[in-house]
N, CA, C and O atoms as a GROMACS GRO file, in nm:
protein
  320
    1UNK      N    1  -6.338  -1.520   8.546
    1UNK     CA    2  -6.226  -1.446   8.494
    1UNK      C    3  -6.267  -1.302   8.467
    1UNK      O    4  -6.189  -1.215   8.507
    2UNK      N    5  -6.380  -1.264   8.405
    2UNK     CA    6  -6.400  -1.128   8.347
    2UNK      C    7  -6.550  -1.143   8.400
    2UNK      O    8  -6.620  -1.243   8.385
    3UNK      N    9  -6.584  -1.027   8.464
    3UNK     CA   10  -6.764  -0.999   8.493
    3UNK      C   11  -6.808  -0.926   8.420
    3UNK      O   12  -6.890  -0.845   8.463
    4UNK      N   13  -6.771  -0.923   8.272
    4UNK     CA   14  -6.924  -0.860   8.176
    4UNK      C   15  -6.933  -0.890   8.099
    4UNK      O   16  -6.906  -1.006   8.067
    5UNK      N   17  -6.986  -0.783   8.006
    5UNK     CA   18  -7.054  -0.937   7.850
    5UNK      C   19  -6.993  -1.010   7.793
    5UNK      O   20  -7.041  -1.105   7.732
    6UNK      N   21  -6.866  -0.979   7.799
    6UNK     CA   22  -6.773  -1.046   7.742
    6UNK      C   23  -6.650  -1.148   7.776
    6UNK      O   24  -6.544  -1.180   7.721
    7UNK      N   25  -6.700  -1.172   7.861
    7UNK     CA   26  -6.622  -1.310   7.978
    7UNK      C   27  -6.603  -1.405   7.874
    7UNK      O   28  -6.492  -1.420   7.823
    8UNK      N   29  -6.694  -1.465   7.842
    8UNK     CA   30  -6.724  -1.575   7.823
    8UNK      C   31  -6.662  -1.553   7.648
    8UNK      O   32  -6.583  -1.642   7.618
    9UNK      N   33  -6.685  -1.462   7.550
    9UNK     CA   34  -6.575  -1.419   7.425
    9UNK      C   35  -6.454  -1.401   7.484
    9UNK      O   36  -6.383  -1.474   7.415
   10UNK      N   37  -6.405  -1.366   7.542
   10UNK     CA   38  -6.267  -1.326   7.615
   10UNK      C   39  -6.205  -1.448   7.649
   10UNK      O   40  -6.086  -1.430   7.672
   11UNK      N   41  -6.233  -1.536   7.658
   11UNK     CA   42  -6.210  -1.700   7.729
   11UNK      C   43  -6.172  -1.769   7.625
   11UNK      O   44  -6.075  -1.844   7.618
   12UNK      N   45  -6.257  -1.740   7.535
   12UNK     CA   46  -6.288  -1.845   7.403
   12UNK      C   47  -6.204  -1.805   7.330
   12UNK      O   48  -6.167  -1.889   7.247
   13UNK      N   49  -6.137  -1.673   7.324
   13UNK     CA   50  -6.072  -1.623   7.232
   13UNK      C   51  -5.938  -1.642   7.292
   13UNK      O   52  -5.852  -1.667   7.208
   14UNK      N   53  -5.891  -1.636   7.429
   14UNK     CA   54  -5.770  -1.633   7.430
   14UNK      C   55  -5.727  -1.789   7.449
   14UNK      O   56  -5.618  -1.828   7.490
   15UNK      N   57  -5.838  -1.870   7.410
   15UNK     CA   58  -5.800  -2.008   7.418
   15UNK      C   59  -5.774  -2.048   7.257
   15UNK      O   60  -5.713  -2.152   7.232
   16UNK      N   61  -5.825  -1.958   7.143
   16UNK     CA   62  -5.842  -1.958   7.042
   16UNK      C   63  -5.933  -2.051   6.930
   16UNK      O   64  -5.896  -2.113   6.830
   17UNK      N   65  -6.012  -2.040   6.967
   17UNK     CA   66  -6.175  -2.135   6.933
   17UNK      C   67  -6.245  -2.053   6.866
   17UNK      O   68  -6.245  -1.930   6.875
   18UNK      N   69  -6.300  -2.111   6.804
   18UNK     CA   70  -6.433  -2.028   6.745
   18UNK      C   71  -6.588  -2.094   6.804
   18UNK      O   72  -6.614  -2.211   6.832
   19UNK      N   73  -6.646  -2.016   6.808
   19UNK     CA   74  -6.807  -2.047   6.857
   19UNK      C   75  -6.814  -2.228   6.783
   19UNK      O   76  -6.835  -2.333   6.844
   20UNK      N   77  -6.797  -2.214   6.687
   20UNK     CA   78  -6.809  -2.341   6.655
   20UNK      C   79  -6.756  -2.436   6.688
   20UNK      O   80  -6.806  -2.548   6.675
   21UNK      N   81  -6.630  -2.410   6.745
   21UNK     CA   82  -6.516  -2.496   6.837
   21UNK      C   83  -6.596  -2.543   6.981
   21UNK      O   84  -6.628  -2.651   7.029
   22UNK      N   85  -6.608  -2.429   7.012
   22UNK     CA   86  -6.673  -2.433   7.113
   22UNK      C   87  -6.769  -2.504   7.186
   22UNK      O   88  -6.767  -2.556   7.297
   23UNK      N   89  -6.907  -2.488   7.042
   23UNK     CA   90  -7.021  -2.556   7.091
   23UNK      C   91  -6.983  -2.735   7.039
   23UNK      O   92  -7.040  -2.827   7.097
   24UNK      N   93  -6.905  -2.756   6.949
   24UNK     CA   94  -6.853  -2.892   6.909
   24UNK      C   95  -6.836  -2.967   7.056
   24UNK      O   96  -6.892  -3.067   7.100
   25UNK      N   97  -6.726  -2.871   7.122
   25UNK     CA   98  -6.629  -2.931   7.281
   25UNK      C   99  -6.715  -2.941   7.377
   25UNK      O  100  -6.708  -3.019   7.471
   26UNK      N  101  -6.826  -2.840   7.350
   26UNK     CA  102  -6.902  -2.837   7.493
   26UNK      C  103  -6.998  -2.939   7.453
   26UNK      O  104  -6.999  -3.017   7.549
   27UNK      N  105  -7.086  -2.985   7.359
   27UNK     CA  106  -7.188  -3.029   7.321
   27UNK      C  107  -7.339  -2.953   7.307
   27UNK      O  108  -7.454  -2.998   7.308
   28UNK      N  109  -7.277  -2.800   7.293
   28UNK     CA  110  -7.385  -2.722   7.299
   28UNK      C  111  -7.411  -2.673   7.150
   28UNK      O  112  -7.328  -2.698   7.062
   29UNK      N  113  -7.538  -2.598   7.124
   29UNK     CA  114  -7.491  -2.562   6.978
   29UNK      C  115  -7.458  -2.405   6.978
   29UNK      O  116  -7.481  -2.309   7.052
   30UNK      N  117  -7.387  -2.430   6.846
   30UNK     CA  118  -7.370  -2.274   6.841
   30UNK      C  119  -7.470  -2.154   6.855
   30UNK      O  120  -7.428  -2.056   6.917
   31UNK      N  121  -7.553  -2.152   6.822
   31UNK     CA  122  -7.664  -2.058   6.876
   31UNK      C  123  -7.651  -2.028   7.015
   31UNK      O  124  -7.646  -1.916   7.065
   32UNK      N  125  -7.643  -2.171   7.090
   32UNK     CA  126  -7.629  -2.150   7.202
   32UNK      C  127  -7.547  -2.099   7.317
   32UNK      O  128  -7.572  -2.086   7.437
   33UNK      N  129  -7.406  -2.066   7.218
   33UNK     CA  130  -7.245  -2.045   7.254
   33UNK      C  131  -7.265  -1.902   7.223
   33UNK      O  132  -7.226  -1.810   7.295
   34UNK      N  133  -7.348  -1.885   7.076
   34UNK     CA  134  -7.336  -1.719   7.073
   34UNK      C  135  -7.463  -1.628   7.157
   34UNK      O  136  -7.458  -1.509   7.186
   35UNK      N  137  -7.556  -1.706   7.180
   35UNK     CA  138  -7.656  -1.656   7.300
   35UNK      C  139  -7.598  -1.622   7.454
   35UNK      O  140  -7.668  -1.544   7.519
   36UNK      N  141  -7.511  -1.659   7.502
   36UNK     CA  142  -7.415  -1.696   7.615
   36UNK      C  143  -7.338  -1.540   7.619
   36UNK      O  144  -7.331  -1.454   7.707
   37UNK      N  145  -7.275  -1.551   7.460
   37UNK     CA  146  -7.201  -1.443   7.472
   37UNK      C  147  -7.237  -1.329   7.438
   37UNK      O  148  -7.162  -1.232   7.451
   38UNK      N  149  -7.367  -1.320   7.384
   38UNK     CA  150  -7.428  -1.196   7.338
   38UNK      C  151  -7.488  -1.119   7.488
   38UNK      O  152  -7.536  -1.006   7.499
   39UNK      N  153  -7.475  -1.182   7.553
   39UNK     CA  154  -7.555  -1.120   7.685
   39UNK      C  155  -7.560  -1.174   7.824
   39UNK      O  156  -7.633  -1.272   7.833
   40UNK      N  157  -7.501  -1.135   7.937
   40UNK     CA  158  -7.447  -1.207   8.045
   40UNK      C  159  -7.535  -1.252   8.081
   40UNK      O  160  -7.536  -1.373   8.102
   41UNK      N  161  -7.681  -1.152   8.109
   41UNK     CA  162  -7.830  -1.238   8.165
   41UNK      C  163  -7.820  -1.371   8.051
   41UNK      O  164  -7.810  -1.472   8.120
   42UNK      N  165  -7.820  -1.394   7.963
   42UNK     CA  166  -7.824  -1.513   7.937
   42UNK      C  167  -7.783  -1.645   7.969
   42UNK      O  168  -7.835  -1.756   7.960
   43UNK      N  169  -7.606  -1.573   8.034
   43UNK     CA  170  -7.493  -1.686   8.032
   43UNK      C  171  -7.567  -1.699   8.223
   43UNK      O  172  -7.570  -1.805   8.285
   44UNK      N  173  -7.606  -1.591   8.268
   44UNK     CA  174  -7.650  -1.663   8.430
   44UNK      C  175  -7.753  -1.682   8.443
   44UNK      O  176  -7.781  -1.730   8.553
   45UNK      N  177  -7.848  -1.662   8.365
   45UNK     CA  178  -7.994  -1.766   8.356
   45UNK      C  179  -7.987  -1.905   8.335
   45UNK      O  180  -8.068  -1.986   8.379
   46UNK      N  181  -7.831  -1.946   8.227
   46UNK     CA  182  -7.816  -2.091   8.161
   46UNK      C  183  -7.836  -2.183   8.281
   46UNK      O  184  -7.817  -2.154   8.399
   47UNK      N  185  -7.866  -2.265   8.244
   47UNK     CA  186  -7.856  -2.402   8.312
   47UNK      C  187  -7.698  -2.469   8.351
   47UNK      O  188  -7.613  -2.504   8.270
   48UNK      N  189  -7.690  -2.474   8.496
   48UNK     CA  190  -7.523  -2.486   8.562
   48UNK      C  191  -7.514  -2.578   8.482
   48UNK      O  192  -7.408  -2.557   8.424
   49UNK      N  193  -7.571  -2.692   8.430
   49UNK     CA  194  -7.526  -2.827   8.380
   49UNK      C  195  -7.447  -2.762   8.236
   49UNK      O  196  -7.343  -2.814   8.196
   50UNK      N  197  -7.506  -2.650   8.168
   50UNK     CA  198  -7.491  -2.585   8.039
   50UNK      C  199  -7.298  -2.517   8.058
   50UNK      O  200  -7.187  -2.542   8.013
   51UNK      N  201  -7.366  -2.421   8.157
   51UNK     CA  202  -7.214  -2.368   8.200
   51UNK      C  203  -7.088  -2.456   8.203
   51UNK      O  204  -6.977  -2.430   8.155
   52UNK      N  205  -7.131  -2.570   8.271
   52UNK     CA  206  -7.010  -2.615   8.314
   52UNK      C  207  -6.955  -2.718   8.208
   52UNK      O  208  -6.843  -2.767   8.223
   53UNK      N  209  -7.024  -2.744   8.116
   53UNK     CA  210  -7.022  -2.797   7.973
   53UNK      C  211  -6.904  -2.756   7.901
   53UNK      O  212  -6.804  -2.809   7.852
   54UNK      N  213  -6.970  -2.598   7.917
   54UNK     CA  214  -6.860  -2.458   7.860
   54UNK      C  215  -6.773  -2.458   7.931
   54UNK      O  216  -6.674  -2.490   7.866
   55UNK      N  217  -6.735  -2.432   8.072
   55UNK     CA  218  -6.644  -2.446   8.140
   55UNK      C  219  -6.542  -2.548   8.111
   55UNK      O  220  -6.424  -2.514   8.108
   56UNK      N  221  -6.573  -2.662   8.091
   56UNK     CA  222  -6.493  -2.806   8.072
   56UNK      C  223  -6.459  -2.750   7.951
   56UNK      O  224  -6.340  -2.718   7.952
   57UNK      N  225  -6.513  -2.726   7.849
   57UNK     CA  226  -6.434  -2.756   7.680
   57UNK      C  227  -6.332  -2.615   7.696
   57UNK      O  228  -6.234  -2.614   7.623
   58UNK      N  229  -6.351  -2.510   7.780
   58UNK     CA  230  -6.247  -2.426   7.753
   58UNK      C  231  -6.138  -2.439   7.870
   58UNK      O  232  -6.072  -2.338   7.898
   59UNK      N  233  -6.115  -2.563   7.943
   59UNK     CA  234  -6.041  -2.573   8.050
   59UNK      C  235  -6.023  -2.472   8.163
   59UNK      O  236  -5.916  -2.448   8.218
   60UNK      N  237  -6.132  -2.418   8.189
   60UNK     CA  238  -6.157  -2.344   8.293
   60UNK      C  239  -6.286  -2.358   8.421
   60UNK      O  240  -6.396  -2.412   8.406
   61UNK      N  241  -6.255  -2.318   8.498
   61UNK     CA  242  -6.397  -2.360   8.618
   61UNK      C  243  -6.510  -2.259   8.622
   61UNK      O  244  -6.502  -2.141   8.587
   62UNK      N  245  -6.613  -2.319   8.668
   62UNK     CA  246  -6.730  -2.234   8.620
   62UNK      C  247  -6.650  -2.111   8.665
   62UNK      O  248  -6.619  -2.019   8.589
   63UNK      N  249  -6.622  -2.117   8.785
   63UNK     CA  250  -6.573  -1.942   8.854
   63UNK      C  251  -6.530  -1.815   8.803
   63UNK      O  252  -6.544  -1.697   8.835
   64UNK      N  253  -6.447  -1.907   8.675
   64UNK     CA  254  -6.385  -1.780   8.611
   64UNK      C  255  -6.464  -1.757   8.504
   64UNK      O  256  -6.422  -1.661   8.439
   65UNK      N  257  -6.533  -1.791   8.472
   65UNK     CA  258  -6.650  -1.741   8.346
   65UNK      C  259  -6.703  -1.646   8.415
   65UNK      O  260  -6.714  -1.540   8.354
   66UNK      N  261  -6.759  -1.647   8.578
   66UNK     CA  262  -6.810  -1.501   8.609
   66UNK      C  263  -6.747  -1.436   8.661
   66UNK      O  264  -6.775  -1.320   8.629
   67UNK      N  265  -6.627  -1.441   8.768
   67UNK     CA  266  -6.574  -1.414   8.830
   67UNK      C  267  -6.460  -1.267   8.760
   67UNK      O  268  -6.371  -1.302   8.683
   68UNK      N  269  -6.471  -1.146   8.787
   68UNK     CA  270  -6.327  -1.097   8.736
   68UNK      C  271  -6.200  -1.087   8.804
   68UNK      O  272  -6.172  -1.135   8.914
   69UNK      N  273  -6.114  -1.009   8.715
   69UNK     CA  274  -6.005  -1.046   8.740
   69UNK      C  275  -5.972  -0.881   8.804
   69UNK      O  276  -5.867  -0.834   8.848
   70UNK      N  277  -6.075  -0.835   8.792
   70UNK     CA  278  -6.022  -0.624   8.808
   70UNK      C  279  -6.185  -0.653   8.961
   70UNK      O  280  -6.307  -0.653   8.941
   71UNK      N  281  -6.122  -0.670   9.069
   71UNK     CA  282  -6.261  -0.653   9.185
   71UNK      C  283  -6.290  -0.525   9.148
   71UNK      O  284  -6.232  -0.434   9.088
   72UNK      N  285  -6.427  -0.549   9.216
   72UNK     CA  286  -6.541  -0.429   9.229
   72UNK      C  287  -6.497  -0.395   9.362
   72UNK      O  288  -6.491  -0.273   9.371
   73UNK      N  289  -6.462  -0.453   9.472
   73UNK     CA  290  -6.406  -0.348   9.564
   73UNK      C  291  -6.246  -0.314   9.576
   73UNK      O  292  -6.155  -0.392   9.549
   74UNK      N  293  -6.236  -0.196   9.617
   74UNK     CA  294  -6.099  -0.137   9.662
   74UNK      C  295  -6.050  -0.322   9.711
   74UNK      O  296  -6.115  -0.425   9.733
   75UNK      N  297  -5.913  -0.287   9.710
   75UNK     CA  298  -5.835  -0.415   9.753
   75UNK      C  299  -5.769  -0.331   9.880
   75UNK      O  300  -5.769  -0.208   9.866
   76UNK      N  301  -5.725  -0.374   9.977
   76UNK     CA  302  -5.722  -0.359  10.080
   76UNK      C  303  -5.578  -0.354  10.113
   76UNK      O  304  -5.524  -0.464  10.101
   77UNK      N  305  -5.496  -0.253  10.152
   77UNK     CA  306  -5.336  -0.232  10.173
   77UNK      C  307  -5.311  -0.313  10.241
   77UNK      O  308  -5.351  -0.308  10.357
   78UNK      N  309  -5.223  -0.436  10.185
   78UNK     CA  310  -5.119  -0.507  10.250
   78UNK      C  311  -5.003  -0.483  10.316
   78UNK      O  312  -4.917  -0.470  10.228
   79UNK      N  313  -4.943  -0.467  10.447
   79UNK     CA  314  -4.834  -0.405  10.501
   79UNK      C  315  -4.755  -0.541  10.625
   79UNK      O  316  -4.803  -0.607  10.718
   80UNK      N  317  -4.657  -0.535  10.581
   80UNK     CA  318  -4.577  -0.650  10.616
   80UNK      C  319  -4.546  -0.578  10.777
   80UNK      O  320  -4.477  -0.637  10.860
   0.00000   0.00000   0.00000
């Protein structure tokens, strides 16, 4: 959904959770929910099994935890 540090707060928040919600749903701990979000190298060093933990408790697919929603390239004119 969002590619920077804050994907993964941005997710959590508009799902309305708290870190503690969070690491409860995922089975992770909170340390580990706020390590994630304190720093993207963290959240793509994690372990996919970790991610997708997170992914599942906030009803979203790994994709959109990294993925944004604003591309890094020009989008390309569509003409009918």
């Amino acid at each position: 959904m969002l590619a920077n540090k804050q994907a993964l707060f941005d997710i959590r928040m508009q799902k309305r959770l708290t870190q503690k919600d969070l690491a409860l749903a995922s089975g992770l701990s909170e340390r580990t929910i706020n390590t994630y979000e304190s720093d993207i190298d963290n959240l793509r060093n994690a372990r996919y099994k970790n991610v997708e933990k997170v992914a599942n408790a906030l009803g979203v697919s790994v994709d959109e935890i990294f993925l944004s929603t604003v591309s890094e390239k020009p989008k390309q004119n569509q003409t009918a």
